[in-house]
C-alpha positions as CSV (number, residue, x, y, z in Angstrom):
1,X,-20.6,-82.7,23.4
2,X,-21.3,-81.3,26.8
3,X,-23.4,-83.8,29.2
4,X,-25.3,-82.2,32.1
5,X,-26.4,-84.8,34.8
6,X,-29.3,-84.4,37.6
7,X,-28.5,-84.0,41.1
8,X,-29.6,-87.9,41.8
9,X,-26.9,-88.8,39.4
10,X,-24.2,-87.0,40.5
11,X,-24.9,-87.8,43.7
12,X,-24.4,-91.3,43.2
13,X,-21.4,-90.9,41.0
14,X,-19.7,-89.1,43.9
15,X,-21.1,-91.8,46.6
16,X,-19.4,-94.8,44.4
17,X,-16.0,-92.6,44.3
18,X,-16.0,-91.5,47.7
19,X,-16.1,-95.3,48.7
20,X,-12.7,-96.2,46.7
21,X,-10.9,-93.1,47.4
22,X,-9.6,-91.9,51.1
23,X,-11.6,-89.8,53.5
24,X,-11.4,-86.3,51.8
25,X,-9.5,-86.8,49.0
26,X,-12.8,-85.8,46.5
27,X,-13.0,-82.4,48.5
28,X,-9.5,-81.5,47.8
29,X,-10.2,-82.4,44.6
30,X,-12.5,-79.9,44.3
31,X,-10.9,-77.2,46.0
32,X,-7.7,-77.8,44.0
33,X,-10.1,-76.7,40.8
34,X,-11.8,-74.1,42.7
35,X,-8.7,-72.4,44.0
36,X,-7.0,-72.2,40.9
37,X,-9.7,-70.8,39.2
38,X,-10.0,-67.8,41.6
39,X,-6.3,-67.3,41.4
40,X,-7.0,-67.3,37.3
41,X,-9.4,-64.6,37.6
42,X,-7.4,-62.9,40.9
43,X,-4.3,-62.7,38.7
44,X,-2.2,-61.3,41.4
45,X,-3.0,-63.7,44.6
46,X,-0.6,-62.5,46.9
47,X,-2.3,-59.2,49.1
48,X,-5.7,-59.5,47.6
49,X,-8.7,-60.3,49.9
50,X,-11.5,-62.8,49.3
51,X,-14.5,-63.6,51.2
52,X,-15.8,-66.6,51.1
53,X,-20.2,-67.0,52.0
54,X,-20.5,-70.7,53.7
55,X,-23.3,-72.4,53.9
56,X,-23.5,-75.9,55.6
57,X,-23.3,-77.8,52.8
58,X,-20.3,-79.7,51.3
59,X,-19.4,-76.9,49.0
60,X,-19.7,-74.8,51.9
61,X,-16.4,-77.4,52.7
62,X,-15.1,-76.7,49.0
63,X,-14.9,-73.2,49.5
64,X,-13.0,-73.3,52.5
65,X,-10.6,-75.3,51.7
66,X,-10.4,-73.3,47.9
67,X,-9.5,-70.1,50.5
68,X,-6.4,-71.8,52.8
69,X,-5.2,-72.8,49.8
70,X,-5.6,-69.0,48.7
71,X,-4.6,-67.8,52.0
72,X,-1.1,-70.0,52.4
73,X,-0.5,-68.1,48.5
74,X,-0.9,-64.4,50.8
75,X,-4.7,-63.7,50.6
76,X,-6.4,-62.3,53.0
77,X,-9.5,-64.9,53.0
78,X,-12.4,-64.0,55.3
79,X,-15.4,-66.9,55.5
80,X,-18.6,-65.6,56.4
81,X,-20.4,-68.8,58.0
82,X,-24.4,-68.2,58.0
83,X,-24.8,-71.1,59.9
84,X,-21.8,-71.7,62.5
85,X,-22.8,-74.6,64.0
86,X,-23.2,-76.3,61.0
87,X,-19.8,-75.4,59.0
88,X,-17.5,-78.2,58.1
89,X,-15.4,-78.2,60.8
90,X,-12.6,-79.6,59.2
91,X,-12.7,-77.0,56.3
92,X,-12.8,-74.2,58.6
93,X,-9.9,-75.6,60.8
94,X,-7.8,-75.6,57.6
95,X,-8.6,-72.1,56.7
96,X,-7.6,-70.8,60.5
97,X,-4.5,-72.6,60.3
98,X,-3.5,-71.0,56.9
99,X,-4.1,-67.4,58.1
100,X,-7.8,-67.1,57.3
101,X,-10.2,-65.8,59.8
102,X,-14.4,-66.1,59.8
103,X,-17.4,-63.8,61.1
104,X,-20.9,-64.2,61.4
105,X,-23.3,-62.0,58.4
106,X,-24.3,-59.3,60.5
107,X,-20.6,-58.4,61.0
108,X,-19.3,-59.1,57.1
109,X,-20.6,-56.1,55.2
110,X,-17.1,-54.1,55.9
111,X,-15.3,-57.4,54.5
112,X,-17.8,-57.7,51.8
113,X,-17.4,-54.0,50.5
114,X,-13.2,-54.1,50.7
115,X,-13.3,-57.7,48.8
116,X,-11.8,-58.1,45.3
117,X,-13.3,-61.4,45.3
118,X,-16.2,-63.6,46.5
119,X,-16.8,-67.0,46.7
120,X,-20.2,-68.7,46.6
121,X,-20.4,-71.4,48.8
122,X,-23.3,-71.0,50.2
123,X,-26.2,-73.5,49.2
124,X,-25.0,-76.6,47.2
125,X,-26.8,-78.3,44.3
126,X,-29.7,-79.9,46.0
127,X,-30.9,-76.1,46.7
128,X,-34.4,-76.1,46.3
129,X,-37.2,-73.2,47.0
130,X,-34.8,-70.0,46.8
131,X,-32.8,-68.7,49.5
132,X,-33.5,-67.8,53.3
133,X,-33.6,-64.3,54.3
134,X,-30.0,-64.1,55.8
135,X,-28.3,-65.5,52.7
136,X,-30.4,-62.9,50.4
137,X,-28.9,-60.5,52.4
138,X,-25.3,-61.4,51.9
139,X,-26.4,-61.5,48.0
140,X,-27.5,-58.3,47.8
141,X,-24.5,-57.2,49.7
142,X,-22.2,-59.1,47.2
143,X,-24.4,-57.0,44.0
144,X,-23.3,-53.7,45.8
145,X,-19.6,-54.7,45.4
146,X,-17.5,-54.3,42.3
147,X,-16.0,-57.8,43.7
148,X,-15.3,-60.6,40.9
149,X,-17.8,-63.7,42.1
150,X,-17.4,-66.9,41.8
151,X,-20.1,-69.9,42.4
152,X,-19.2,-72.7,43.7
153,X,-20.6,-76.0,41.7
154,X,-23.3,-73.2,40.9
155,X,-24.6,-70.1,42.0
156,X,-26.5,-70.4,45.2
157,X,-30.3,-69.8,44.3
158,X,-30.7,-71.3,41.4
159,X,-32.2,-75.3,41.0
160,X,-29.5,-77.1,39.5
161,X,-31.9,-79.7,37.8
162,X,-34.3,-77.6,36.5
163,X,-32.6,-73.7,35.7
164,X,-35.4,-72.7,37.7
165,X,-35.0,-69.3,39.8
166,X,-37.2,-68.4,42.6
167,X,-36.5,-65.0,44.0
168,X,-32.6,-63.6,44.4
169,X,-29.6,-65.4,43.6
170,X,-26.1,-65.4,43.0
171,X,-25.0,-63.5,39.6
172,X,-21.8,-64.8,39.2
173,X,-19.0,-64.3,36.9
174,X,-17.2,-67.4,36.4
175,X,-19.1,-71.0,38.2
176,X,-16.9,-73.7,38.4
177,X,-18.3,-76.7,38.2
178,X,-17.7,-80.7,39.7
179,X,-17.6,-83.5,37.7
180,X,-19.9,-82.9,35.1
181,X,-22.4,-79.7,34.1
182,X,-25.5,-79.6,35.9
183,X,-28.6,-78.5,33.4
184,X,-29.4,-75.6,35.2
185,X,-25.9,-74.3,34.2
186,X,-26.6,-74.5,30.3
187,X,-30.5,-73.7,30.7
188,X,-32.1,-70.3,31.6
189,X,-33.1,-68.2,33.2
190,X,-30.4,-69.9,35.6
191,X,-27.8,-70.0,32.9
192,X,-27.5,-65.8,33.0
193,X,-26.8,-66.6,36.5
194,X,-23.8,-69.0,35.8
195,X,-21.2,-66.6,33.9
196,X,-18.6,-68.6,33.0
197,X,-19.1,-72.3,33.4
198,X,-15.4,-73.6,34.3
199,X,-15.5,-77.9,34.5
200,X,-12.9,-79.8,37.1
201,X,-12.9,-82.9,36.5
202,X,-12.7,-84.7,39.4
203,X,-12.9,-88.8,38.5
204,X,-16.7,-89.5,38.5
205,X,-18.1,-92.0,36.4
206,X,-21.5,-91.6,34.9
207,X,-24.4,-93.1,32.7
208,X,-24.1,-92.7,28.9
209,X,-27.1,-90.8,28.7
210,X,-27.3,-87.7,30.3
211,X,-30.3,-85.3,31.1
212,X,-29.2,-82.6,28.8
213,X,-26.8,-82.0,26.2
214,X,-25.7,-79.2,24.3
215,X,-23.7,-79.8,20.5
216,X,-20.2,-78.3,19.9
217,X,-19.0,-77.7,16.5
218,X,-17.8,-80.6,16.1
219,X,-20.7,-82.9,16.8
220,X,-22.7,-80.4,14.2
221,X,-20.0,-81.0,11.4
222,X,-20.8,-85.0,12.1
223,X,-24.4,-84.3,11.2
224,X,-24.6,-82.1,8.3
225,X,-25.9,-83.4,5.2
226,X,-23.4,-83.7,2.7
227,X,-23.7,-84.0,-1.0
228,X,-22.4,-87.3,-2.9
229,X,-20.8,-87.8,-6.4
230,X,-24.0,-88.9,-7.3
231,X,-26.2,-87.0,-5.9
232,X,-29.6,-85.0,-7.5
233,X,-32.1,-82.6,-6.3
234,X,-34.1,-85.9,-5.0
235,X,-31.4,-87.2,-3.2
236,X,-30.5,-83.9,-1.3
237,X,-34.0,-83.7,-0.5
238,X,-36.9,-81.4,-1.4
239,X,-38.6,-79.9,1.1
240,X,-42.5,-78.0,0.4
241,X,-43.6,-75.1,2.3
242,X,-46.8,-74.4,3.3
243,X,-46.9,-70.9,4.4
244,X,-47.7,-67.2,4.0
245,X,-50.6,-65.6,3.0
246,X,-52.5,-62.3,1.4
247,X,-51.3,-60.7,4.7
248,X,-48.2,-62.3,5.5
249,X,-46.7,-63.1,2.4
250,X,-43.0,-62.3,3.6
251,X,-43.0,-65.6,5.8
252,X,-43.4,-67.5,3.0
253,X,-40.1,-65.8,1.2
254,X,-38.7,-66.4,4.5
255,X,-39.0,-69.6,5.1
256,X,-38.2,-70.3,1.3
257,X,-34.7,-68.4,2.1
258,X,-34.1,-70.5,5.0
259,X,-34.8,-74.0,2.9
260,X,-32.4,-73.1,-0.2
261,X,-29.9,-72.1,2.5
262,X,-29.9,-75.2,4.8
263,X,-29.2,-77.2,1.6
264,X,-32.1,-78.7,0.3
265,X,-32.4,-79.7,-3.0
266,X,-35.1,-77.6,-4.0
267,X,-38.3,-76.0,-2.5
268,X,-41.6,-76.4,-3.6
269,X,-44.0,-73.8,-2.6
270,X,-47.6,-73.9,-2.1
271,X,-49.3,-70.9,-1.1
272,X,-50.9,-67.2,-1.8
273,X,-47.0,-65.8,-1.7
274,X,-46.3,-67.4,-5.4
275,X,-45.4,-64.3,-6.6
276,X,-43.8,-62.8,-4.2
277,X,-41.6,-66.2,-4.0
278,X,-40.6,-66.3,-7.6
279,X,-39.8,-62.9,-7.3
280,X,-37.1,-63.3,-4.9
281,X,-36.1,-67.3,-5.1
282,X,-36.5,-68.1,-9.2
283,X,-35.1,-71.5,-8.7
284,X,-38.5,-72.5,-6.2
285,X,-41.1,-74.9,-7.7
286,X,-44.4,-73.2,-7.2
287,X,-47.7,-75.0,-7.2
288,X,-51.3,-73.8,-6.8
289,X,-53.0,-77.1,-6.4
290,X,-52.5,-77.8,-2.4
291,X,-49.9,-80.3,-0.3
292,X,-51.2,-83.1,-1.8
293,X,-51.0,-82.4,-5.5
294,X,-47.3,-80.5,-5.3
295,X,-45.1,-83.3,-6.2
296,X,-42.8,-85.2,-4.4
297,X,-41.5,-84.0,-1.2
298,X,-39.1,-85.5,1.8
299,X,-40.7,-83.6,4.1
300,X,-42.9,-80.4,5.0
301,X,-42.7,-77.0,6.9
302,X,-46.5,-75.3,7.4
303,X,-47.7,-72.4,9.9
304,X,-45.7,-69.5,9.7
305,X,-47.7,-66.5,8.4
306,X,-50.6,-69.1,7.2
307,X,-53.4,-66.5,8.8
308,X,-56.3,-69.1,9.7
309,X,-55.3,-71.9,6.9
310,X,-56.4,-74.5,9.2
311,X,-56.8,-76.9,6.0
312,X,-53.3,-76.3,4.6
313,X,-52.3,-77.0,8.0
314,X,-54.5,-80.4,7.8
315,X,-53.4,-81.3,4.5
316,X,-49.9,-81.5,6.0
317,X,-50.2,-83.1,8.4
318,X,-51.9,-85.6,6.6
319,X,-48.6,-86.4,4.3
320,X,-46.5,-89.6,5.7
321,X,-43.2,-87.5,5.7
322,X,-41.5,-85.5,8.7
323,X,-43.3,-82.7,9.1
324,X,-42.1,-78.9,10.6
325,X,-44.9,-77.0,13.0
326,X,-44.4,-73.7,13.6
327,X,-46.5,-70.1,14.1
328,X,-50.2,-69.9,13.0
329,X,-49.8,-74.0,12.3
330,X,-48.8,-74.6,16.3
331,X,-52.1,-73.0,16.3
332,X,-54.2,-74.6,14.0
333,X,-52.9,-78.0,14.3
334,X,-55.4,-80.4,15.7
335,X,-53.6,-82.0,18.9
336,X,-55.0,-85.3,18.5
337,X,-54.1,-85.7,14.8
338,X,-50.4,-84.5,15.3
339,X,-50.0,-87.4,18.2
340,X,-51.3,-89.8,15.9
341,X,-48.8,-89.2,13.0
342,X,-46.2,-92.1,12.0
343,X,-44.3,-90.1,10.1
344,X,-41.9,-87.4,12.4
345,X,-43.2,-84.4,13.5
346,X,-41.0,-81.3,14.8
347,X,-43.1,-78.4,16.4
348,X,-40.7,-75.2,16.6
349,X,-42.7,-72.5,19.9
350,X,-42.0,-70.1,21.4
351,X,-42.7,-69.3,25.3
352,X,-45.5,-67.3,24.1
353,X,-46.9,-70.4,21.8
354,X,-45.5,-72.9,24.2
355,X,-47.7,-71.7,26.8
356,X,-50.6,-71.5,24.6
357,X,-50.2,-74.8,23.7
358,X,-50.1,-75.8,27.2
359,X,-53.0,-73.7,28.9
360,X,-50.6,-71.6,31.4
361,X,-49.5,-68.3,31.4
362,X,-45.6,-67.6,29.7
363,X,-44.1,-66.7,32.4
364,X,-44.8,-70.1,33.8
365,X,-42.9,-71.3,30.1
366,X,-40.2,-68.9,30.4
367,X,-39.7,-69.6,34.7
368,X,-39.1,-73.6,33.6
369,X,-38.3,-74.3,30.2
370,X,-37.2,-77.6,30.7
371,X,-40.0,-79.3,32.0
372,X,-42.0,-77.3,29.1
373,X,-40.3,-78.7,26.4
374,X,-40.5,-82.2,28.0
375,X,-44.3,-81.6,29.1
376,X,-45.3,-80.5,25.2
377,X,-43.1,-83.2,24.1
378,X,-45.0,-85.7,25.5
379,X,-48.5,-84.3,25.3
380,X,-48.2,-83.8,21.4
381,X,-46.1,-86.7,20.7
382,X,-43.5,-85.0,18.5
383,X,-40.0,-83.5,18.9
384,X,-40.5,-80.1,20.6
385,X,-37.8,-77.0,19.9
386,X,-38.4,-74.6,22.7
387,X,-37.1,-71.6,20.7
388,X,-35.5,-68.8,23.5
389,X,-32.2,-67.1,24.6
390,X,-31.2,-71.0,25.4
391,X,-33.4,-73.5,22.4
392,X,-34.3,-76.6,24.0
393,X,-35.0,-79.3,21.5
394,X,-37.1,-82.3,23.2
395,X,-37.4,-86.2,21.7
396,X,-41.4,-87.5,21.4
397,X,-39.5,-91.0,23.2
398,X,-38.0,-88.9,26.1
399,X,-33.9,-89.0,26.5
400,X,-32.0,-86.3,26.7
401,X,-32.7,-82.9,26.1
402,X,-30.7,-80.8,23.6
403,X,-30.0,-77.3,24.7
404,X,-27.6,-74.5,22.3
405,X,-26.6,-71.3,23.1
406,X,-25.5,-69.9,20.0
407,X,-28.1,-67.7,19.9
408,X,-27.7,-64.0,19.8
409,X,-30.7,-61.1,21.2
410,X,-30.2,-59.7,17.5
411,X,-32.0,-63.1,16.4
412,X,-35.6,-61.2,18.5
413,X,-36.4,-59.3,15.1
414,X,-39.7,-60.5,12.9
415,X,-39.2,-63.2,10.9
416,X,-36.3,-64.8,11.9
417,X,-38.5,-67.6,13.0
418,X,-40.0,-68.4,9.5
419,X,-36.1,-68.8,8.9
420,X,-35.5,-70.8,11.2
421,X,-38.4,-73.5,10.2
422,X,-36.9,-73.4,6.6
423,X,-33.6,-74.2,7.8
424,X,-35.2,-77.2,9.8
425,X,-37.4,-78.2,6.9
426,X,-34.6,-78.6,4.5
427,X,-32.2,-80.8,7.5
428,X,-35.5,-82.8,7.7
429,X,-35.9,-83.2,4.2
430,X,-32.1,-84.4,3.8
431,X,-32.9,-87.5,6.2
432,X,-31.6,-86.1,10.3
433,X,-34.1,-87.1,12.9
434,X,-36.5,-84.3,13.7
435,X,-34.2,-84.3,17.1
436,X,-30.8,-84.0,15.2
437,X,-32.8,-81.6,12.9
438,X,-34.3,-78.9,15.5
439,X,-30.9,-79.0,17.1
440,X,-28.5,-78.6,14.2
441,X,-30.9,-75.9,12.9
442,X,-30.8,-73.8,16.0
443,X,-26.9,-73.9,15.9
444,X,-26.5,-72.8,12.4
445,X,-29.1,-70.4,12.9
446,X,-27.7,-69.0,16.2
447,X,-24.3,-68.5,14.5
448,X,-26.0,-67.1,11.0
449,X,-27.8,-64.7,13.6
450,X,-24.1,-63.4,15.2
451,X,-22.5,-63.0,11.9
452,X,-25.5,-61.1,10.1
453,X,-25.6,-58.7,13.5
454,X,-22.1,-58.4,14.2
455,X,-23.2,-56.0,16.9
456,X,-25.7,-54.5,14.7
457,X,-29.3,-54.5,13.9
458,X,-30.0,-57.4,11.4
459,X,-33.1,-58.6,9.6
460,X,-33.9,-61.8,9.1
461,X,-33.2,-62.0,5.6
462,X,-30.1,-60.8,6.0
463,X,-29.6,-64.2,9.0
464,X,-31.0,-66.1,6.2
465,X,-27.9,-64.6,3.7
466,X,-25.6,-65.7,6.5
467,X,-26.9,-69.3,7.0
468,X,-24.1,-70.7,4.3
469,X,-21.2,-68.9,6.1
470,X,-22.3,-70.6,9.5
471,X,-22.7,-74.0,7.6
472,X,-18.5,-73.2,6.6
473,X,-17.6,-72.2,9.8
474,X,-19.1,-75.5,11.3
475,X,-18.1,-77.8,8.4
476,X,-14.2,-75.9,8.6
């Protein structure tokens, strides 16, 4: 699992260390990490030059002591300080005695253009508001260069607590990171930012609950539903759709495919897309007498391609079983009746639906996801999965945000969405929480999404095909 803390955390994490440990030690900590990462990506430290862009914060400090070390290894290592007067002194005394030498911005563009690397020390993680005019110079200076970049803690102009950007920032190619991730390192847009996220460890202790966390393989393995000796369709769970229609009937064999391939039991279908069901799946129970009257079920999926079913949608949501939200049925769903459901509720937007849902316009979704998912989260009462380049998966009680990033752009094709809800459906119908559901659905199909593309155009039936082979690689 990978925690990300706020910037109030990690502050006090490093306050309560810096109070056991001698006067400096955390910063050479830190510098120790930083400096061997840029040698890692430097490969050849001895001749090459490096420019470091201080700001006068403490990783300002991190990155100067990152370049003596750099510089007592044969770098040339040139610190551009935006604010003089303000640099750590100490760091910058270091650097001088190792060889190094600094200039003000207005004289680094020469140093800039001849670097083969740059480091990022210019605002720190309490950055807030984008940058000021004279560091927005140095970063478009930097985007001129062919110069390997690295960030230090993260890159400076993006919000560390929120992923938020606001006007230019630091594209970096490797971030290396203190202590723990921060969210906007593993959220975007800041997370396209980030590169490579490289963690130091440098002693802090924090909370067991973070502000976001994003599953590994391993932690997916733990959750998936296994079958038992004595197991039966029941027991594995059967999950109904609700979906398609005269118009959309392929989102109904869609989110069929996703169901049977996320394990389920079996599928009962209810809809106009019988036919067209049977056609493809033979082994799905078909029913033309409505949600109620379909038999037994562990839980629902409703809305994709369901047109303006408002009273399939209604029906649904009606049951006392977890219940999947997405397309026309994030639409159609009465808010007021989905926050009063007992039984779970997982609701699987868009930016485009998110934004909808919340009366702003997308880019306003898309510029701060995070508070998004948390916002819609709370308003609706359910578990919200932000779908996007990064899905965010939100708890109706609050805690910590899930993010993945096994996502691939192939996954942007027409109905890899109605997958997607299958695939959540049938998790839901097995018993995981709607959180442990959204978020062990969007890794499976993320990965189901690289292996049917392979760098390829892919449809989503063929990411449906490929759903068992990321369930394998997970579970192997």
């Amino acid at each position: 699992m990978r925690s990300a803390y706020s910037v109030e955390t990690v502050r006090a994490a490093e306050r309560a260390l810096m109070a056991r440990l001698p006067e400096g030690a955390l910063m050479q900590r830190a510098a120790a990490g930083l400096s061997a990462a840029c040698a890692d990506l430097l490969g050849r430290v001895y001749g090459s030059r490096v420019v470091l862009l201080i700001g006068s914060g403490d990783n300002g400090g991190d990155a100067l002591y990152a370049g003596a070390r750099l510089a007592r290894r044969g770098a040339g290592v040139t610190a551009v300080l935006l604010s003089p007067e303000r640099t750590h002194a100490q760091g910058l005394a270091a650097l001088r005695r190792a060889g190094g030498v600094s200039v003000v911005p207005g004289a680094a563009d020469d140093a800039i253009g001849r670097a083969d690397l740059v480091v990022d020390g210019i605002v720190g993680i309490g950055g807030k508001g984008g940058l000021r005019p004279d560091a927005e110079r140095l970063v478009e200076a930097v985007a001129r260069t062919r110069a390997a970049v690295v960030a230090v803690d993260l890159p400076s102009g993006v919000e560390a607590d929120s992923g938020e950007v606001r006007g230019a920032a630091v594209r970096a190619d490797v971030t290396v990171t203190f202590g723990t991730y921060k969210p906007g390192l593993l959220v975007d847009p800041a997370r396209e930012y980030a590169g490579v996220v490289r963690l130091v460890d440098i002693g802090l202790e924090l909370p067991a609950e973070p502000e976001l966390e994003a599953l590994q393989h391993a932690d997916v393995a733990r959750l998936l539903p296994r079958p038992a000796a004595e197991s039966d369709k029941y027991r594995r769970g059967v999950v109904g759709v609700a979906a398609g229609s005269g118009r959309y009937p392929g989102a109904a064999v869609l989110a069929v495919s996703g169901a049977l391939r996320g394990g389920a039991g079996a599928v009962r279908y209810v809809g106009p897309a019988a036919e067209a069901v049977i056609a493809r799946f033979p082994e799905t129970l078909v029913s033309d007498r409505g949600p109620a009257e379909a038999g037994r079920v562990q839980a629902w999926v409703t809305g994709p391609g369901a047109g303006d079913d408002a009273a399939t949608v209604a029906e649904v949501l009606a049951a006392e079983v977890p219940v999947l939200l997405d397309a026309d049925g994030l639409r159609l769903a009465d808010r007021d009746t989905v926050r009063g459901r007992t039984a779970p509720t997982l609701m699987t937007p868009h930016a485009g639906e998110a934004a909808a849902l919340l009366g702003v316009a997308r880019e306003e979704v898309e510029g701060a996801r995070l508070a998004a998912v948390r916002e819609l989260a709370a308003v609706y009462r359910a578990t919200v999965l932000l779908k996007g380049s990064t899905t965010l998966v939100a708890d109706a009680a609050g805690g910590a945000v899930r993010v993945n990033a096994t996502g691939t752009p192939w996954l942007a094709t027409a109905g890899s969405g109605d997958v997607l809800s299958g695939l959540g459906g049938s998790l839901l119908a097995a018993g995981l929480s709607a959180l442990d559901a959204g978020s062990v659905a969007a890794y499976l199909h993320g990965l189901a999404g690289r292996f049917a593309a392979q760098g390829a155009p892919a449809g989503a039936h063929d990411v449906a095909e490929c759903v068992p082979e990321a369930w394998r690689d997970v579970r192997d």
